[in-house]
N, CA and C of each residue as an Amber inpcrd file, in Angstrom:
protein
   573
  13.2040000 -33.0200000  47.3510000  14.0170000 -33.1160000  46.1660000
  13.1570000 -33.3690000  44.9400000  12.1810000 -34.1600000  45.0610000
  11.2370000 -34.1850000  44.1170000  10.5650000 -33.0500000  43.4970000
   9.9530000 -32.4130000  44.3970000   9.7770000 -31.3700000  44.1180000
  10.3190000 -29.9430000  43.1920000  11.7440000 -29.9640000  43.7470000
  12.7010000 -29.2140000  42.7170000  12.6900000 -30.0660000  41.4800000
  12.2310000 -31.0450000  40.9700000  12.5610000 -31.7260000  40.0860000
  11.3600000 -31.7720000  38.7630000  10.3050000 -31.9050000  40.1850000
   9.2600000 -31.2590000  38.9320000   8.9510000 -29.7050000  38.6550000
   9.4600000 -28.7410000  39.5160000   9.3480000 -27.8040000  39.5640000
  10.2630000 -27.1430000  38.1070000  11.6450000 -27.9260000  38.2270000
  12.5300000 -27.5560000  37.1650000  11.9400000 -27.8900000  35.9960000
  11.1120000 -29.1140000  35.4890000  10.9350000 -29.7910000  34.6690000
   9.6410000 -28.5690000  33.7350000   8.9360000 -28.4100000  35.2290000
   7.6700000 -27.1990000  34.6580000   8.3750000 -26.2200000  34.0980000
   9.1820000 -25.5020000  34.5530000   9.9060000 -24.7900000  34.0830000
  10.3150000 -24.7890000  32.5740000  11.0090000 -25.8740000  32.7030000
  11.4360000 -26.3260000  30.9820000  10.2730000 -26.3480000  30.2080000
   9.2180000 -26.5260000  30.3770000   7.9910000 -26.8440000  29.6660000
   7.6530000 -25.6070000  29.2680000   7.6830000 -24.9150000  30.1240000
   7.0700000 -23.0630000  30.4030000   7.8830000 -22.7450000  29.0570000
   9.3040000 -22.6420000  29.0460000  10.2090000 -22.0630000  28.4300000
  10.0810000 -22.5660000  27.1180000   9.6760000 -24.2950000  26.9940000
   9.5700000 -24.2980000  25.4130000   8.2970000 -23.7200000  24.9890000
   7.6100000 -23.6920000  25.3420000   6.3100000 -23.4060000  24.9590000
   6.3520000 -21.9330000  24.3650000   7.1380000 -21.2680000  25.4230000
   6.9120000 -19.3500000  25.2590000   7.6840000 -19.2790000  24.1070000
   8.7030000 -20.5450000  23.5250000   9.6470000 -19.7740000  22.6810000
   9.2660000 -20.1050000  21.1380000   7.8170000 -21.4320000  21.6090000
   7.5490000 -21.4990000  20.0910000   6.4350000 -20.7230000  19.8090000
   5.8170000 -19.8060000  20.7050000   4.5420000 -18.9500000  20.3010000
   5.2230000 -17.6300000  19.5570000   6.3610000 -17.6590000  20.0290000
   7.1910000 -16.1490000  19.1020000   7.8870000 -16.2720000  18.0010000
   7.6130000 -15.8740000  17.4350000   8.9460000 -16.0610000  15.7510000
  10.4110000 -16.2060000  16.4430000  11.1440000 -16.9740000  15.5110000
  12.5460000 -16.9290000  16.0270000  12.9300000 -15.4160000  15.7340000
  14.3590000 -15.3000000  16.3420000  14.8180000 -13.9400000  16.1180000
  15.3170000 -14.2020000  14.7670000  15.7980000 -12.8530000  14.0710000
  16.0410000 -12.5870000  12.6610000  17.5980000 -12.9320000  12.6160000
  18.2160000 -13.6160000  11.5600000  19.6000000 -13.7510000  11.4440000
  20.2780000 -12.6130000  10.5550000  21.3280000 -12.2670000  11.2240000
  22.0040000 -10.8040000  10.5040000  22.6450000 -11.4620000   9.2860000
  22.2180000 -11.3880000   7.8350000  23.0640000 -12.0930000   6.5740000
  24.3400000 -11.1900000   6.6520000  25.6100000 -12.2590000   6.3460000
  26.6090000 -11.9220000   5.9110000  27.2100000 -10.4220000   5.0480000
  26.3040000 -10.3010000   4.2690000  26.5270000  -9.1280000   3.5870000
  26.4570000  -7.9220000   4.4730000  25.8250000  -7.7890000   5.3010000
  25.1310000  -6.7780000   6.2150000  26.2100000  -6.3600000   7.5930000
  26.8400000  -7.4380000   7.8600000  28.0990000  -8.2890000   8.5540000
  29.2170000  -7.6750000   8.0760000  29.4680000  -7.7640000   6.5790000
  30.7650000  -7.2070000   6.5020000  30.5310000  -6.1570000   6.0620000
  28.9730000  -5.0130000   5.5780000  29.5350000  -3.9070000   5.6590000
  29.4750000  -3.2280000   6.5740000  29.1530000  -3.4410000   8.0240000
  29.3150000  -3.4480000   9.4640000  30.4670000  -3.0660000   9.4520000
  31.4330000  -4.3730000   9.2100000  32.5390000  -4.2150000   9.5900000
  33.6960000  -2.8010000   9.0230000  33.0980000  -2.9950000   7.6120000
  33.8550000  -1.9680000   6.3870000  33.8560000  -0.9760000   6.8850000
  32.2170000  -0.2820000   7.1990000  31.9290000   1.3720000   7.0550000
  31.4610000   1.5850000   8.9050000  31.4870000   0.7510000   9.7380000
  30.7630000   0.8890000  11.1100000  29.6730000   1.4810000  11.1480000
  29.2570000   1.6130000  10.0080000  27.6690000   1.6670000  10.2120000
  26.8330000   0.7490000   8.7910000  25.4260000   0.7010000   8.7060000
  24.9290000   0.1700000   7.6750000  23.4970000   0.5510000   7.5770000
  22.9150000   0.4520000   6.4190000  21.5290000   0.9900000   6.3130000
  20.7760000  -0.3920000   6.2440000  19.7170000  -0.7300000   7.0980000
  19.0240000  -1.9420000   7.0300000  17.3630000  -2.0580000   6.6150000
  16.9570000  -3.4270000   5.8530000  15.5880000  -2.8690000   5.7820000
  14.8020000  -4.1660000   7.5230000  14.3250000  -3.7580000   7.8000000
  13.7460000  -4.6750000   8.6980000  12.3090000  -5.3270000   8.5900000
  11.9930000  -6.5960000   7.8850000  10.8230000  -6.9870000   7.3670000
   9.9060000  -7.4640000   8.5140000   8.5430000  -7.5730000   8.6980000
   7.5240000  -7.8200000   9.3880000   6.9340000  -8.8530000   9.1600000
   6.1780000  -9.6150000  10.0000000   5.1010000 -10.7910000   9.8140000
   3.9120000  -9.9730000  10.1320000   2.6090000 -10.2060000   9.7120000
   2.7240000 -10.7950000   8.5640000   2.6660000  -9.7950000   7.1640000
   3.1760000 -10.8920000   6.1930000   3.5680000 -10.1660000   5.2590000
   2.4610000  -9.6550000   4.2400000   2.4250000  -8.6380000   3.3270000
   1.4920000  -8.0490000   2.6790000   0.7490000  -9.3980000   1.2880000
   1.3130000 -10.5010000   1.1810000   0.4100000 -11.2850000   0.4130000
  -0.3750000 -11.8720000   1.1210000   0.2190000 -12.3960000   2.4390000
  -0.8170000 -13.1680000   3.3480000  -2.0470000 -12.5220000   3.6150000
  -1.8310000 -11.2480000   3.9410000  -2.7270000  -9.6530000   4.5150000
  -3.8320000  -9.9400000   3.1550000  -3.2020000  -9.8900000   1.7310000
  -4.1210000  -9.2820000   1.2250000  -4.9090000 -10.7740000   0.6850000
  -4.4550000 -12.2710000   0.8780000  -5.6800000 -13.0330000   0.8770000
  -6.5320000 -12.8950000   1.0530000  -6.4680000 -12.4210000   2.5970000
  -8.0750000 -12.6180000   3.1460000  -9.0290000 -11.5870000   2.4330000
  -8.5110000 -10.6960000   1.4270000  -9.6230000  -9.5950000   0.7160000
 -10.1380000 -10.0430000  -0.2210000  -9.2930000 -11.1410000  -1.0190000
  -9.1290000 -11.5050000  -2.2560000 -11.1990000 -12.0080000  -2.4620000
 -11.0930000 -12.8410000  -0.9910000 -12.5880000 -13.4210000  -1.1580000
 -13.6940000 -11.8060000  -1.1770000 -13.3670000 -10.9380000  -0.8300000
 -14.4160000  -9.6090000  -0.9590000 -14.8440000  -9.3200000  -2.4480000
 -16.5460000  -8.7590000  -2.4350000 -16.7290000  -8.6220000  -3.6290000
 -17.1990000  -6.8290000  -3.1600000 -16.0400000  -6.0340000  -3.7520000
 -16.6610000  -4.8350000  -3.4750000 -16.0870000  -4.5540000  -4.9040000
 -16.2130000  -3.0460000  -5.4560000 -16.3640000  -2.3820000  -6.3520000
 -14.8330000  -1.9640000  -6.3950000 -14.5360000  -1.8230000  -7.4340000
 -12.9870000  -1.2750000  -7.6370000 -12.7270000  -0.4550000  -6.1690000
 -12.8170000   0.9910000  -6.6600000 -12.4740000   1.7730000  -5.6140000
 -12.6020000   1.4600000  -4.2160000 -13.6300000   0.7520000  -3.4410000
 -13.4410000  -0.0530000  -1.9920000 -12.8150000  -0.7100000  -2.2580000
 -12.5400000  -1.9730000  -3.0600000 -11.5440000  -2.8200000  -2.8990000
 -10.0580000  -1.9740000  -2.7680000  -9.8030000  -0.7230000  -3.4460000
  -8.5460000  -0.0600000  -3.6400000  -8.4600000   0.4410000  -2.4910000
  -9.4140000   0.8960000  -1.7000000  -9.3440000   1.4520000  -0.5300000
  -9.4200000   0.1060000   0.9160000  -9.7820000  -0.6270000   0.4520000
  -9.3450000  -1.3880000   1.4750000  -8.3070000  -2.4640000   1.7960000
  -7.5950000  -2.5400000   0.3330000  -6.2500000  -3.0750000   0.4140000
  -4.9430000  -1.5180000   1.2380000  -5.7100000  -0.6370000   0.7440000
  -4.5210000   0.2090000   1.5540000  -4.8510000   0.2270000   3.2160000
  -6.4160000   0.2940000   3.6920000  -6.1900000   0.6200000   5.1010000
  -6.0380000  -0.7660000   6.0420000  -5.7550000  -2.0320000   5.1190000
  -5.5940000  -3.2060000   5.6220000  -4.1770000  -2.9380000   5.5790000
  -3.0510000  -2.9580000   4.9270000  -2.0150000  -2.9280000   4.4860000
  -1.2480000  -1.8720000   5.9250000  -2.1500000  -1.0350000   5.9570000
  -1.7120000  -0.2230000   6.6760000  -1.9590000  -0.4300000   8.7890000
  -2.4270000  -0.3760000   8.3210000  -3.4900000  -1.1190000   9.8600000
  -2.4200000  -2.0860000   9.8280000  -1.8140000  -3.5090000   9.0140000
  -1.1830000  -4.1210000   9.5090000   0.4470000  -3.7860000  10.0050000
   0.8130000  -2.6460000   9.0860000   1.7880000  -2.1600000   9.4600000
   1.8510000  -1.4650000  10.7930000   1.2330000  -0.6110000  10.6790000
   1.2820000  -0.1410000  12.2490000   1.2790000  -1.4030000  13.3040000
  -0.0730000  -1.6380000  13.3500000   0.0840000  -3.2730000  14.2680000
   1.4370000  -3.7080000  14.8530000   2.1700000  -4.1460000  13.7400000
   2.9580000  -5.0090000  13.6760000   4.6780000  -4.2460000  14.2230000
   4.5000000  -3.1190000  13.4240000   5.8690000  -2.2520000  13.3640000
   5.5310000  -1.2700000  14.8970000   4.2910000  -1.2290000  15.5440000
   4.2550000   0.0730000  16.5350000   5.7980000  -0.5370000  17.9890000
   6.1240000  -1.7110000  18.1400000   6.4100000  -1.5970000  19.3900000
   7.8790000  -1.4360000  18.7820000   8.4940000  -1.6580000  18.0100000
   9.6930000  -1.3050000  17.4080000   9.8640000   0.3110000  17.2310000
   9.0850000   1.2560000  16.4730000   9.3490000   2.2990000  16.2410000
   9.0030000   2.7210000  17.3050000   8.5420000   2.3410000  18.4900000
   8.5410000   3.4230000  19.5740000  10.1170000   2.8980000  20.6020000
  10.6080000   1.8270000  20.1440000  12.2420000   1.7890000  20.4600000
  12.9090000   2.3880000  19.6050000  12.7700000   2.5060000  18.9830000
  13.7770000   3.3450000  17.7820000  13.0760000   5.1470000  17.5260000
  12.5020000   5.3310000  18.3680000  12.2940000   7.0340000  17.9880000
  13.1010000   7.5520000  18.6060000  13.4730000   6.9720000  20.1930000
  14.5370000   7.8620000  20.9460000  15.5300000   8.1750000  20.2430000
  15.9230000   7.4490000  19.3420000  17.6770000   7.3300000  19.3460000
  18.2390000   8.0610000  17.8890000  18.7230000   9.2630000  18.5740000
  18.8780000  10.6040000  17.5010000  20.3260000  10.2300000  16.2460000
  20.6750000   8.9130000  16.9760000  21.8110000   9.0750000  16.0980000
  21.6520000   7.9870000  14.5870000  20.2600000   7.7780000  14.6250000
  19.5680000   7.2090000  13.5040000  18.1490000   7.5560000  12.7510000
  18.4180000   7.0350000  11.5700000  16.8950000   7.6560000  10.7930000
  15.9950000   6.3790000  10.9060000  14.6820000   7.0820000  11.1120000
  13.9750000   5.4960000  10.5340000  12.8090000   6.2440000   9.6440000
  12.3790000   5.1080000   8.5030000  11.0720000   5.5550000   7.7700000
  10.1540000   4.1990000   7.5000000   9.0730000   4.1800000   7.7610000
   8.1250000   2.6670000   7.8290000   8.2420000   2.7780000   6.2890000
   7.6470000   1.6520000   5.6560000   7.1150000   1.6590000   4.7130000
   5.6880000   0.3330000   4.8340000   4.1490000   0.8230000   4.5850000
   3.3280000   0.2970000   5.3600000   2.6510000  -1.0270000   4.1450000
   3.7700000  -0.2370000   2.9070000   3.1290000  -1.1350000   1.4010000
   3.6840000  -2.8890000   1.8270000   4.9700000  -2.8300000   2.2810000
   5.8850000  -3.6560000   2.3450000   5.5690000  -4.3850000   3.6960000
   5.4330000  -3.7510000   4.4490000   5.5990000  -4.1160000   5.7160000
   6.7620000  -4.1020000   6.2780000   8.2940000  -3.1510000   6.1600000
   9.2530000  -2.6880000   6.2280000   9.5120000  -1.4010000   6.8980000
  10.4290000  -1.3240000   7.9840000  10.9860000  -0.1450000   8.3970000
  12.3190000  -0.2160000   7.8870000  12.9640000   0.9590000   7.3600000
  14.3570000   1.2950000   6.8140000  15.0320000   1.8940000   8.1770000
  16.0410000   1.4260000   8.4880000  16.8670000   2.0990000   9.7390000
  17.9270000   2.4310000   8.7030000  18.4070000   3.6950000   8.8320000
  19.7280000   4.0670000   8.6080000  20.6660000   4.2510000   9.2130000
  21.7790000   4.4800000   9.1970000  23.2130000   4.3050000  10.6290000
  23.0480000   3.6060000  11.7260000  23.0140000   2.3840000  10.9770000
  22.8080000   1.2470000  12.5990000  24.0950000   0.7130000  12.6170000
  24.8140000   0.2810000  14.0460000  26.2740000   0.1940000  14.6330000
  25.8500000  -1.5720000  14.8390000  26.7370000  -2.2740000  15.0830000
  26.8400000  -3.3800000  15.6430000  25.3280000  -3.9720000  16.7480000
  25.9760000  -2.8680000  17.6680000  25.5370000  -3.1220000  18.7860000
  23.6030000  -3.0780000  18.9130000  23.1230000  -1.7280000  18.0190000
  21.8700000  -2.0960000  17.4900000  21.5420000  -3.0640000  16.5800000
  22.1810000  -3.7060000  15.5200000  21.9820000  -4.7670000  14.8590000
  21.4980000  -5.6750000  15.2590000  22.4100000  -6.1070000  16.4890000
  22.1260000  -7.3890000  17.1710000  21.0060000  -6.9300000  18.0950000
  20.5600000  -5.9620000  18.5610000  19.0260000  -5.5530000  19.4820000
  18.0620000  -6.1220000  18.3300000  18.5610000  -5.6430000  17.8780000
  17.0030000  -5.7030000  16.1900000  16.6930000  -6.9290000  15.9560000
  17.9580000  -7.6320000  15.3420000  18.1270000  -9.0880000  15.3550000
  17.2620000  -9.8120000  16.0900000  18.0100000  -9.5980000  17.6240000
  17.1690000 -10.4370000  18.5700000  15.5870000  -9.8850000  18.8860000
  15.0700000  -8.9990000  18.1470000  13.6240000  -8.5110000  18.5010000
  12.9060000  -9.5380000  18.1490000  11.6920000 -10.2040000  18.9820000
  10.9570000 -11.0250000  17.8410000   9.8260000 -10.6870000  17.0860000
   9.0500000  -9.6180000  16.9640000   8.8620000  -8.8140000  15.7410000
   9.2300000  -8.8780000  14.3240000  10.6350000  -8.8660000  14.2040000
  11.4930000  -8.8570000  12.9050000  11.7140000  -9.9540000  12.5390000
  11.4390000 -10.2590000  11.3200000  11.2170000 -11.8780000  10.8470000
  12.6160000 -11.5550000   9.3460000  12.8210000 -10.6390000   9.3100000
  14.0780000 -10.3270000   8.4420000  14.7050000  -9.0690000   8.0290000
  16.1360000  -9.3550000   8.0230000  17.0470000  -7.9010000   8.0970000
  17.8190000  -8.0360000   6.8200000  18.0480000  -7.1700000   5.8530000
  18.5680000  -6.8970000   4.5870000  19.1270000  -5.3140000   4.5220000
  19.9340000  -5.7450000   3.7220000  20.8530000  -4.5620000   3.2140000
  19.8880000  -3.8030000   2.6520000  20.1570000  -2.1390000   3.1380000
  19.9340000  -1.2330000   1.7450000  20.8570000  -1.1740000   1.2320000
  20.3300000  -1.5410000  -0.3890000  20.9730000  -0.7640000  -1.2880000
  20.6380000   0.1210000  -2.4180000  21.3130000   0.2260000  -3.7070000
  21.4360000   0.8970000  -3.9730000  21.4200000   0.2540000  -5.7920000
  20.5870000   1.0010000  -6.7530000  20.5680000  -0.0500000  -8.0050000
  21.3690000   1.8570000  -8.6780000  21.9590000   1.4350000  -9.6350000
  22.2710000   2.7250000 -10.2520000  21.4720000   2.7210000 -11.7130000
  21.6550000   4.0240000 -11.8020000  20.6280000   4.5820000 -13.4740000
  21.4640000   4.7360000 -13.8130000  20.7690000   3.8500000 -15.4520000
  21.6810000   4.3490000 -16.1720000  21.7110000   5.5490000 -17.2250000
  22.8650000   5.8940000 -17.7080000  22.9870000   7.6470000 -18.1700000
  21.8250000   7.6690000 -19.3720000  21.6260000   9.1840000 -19.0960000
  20.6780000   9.1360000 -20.0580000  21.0420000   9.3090000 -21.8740000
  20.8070000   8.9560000 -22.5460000  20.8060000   8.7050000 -24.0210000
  20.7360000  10.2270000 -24.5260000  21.4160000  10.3710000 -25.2380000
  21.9380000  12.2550000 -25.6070000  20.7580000  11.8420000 -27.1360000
  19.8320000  12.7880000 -26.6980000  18.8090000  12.9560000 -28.2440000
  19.7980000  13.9680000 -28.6840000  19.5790000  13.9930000 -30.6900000
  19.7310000  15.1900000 -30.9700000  18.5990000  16.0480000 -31.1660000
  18.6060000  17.5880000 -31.0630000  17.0190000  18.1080000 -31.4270000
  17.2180000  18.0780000 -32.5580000  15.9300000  18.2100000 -33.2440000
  15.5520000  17.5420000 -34.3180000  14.7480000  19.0830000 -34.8050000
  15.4320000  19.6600000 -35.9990000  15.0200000  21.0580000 -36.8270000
  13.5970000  21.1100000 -37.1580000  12.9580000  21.9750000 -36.8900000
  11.3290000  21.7840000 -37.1380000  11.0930000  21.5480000 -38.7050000
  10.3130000  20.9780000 -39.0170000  10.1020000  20.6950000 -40.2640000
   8.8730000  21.6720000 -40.5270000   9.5700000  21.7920000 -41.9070000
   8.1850000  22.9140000 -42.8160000   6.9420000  21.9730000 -42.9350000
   6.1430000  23.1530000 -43.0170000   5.2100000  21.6920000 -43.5360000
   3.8290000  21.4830000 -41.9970000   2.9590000  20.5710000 -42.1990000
   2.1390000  20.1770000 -41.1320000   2.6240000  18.7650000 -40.2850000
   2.8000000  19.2250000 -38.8910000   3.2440000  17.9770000 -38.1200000
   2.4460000  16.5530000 -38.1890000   2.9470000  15.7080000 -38.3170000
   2.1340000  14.2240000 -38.2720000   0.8250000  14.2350000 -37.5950000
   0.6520000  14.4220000 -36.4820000  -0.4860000  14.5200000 -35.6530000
  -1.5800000  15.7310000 -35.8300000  -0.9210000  16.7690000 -36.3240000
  -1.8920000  17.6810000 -36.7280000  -2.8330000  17.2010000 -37.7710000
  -2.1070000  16.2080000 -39.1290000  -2.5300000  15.7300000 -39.8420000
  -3.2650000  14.7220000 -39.9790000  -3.3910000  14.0180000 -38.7370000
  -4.2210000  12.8030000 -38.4490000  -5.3610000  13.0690000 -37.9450000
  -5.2720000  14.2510000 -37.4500000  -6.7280000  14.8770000 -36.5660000
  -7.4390000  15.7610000 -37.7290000  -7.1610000  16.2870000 -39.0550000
  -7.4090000  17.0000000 -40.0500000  -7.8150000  18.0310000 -39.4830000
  -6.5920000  18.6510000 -38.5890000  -7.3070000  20.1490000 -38.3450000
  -6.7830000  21.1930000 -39.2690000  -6.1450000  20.7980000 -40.1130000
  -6.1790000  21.9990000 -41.4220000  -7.4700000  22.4520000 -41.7020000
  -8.5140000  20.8890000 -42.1130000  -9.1970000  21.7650000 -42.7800000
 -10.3590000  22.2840000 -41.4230000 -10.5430000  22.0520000 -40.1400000
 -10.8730000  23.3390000 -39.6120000 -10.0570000  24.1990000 -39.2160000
  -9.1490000  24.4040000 -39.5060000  -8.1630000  25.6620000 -39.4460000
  -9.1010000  27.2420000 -40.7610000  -8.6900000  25.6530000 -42.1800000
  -9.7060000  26.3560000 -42.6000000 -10.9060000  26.6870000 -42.8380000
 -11.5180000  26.4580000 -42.1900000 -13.1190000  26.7370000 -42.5330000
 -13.3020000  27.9300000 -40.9250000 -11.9430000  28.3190000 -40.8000000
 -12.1010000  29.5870000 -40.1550000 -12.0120000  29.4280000 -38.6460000
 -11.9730000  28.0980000 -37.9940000 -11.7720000  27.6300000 -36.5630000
 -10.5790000  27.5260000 -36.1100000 -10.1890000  28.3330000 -35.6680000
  -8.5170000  28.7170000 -35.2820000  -8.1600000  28.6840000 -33.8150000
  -9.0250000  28.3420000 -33.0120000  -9.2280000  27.9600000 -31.1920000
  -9.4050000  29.4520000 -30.6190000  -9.8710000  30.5470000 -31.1590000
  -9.7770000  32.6400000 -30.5650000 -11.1320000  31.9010000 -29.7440000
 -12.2940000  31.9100000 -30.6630000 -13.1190000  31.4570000 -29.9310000
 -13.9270000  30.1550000 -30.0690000 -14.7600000  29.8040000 -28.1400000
 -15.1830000  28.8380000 -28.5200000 -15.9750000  27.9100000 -29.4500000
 -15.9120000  26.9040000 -30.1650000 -16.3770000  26.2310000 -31.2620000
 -16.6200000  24.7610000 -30.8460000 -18.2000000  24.5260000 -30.6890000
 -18.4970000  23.4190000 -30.7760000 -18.0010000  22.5400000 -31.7590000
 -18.3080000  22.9170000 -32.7060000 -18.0030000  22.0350000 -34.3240000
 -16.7190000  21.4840000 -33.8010000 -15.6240000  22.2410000 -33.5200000
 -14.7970000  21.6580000 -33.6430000 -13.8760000  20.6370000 -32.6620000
 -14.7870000  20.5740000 -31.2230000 -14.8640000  19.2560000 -30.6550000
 -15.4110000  18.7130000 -30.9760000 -16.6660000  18.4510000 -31.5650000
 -17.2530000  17.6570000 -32.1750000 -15.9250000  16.5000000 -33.2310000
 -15.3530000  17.9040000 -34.4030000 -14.4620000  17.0230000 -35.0360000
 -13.6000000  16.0120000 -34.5130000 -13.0170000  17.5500000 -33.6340000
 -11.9700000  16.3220000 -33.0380000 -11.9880000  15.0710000 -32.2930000
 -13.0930000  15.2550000 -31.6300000 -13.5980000  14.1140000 -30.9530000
 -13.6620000  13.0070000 -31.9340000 -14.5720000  13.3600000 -32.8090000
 -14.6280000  12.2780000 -33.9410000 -12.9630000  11.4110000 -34.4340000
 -11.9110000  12.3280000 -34.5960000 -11.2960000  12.1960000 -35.5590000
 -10.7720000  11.4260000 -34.4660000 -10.1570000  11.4340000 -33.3200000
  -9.2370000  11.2700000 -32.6530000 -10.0650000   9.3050000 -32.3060000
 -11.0550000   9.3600000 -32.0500000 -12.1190000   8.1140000 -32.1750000
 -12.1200000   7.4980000 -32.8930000 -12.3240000   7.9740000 -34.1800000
 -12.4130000   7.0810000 -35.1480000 -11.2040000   7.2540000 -35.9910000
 -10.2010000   7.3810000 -36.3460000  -9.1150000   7.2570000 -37.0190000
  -8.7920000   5.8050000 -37.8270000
């Protein structure tokens, strides 16, 4: 009897242990919940650990040159996405009656037409450290210009670059003319 007793007890030990080395599972927010309920389906974003500020600390200490540094915040960024997102999207490729698209900036996969019943799979994945609504921000309309009648005369900018007067002194762009990059260069520089 003893035996079952420490045996159970190991047990319990086993079980807390395994459940604090994994992230808890993700909680489905309310919003996500009732448009479940509304439309029976919903578009979700599904967030990752770890997340892209933590990721990009550890670069912060690198002293490389613009462009490596630009290039190695993306194949870190990315590298962690995969990492992190591969054992999920290879559950979610089977299943034809949904879209998925990573996003590797974020550390986010977008599921589209997810039912109940996948929600709560996802949910309980421990991978997914958070589930949010897609939505949707609207634009707003665009502002009606009127066109505006050409004016006689030399346009503002023509006039700031003074290409009248190589217009006149016979430089009309037919052919090429040093001089008159030269000017413009100048003019556009020094103004």
């Amino acid at each position: 009897m003893e035996k079952v007793g420490i045996l159970l007890l190991a047990v319990a030990i086993v079980t807390l242990v395994q459940s604090d080395s994994f992230p808890s599972s993700a909680s489905i927010p309310t919003s996500v919940s009732l448009s479940l309920a509304k439309n029976g389906q919903v578009d979700v974003f599904l967030t990752f650990l770890p997340r892209p500020t933590s990721v990009l600390n550890t670069l912060q200490l690198l002293t490389l040159s613009r462009d490596d540094r630009l290039n190695s915040v993306a194949r870190t960024l990315k590298e962690n996405a995969a990492k992190s997102q591969k054992s999920l999207l290879a559950f979610l490729v089977g299943n034809p009656s949904i879209s998925v698209k990573s996003f590797w900036i974020s550390n986010q996969i977008l599921v589209k037409n997810v039912d109940s019943e996948l929600l709560h799979v996802l949910a309980a994945r421990p991978e997914v450290e958070e589930i949010q609504e897609s939505g949707s921000i609207p634009l707003e309309e665009p502002i009606d210009l009127k066109i505006v009648e050409k004016t006689s005369g030399v346009e503002w900018g023509i006039e700031i670059i003074g290409a009248e007067s190589v217009w006149a002194a016979g430089n009309n762009g037919k052919t090429p003319s040093v001089e008159l990059c030269h000017i413009l260069y100048y003019r556009l520089n020094n103004h």
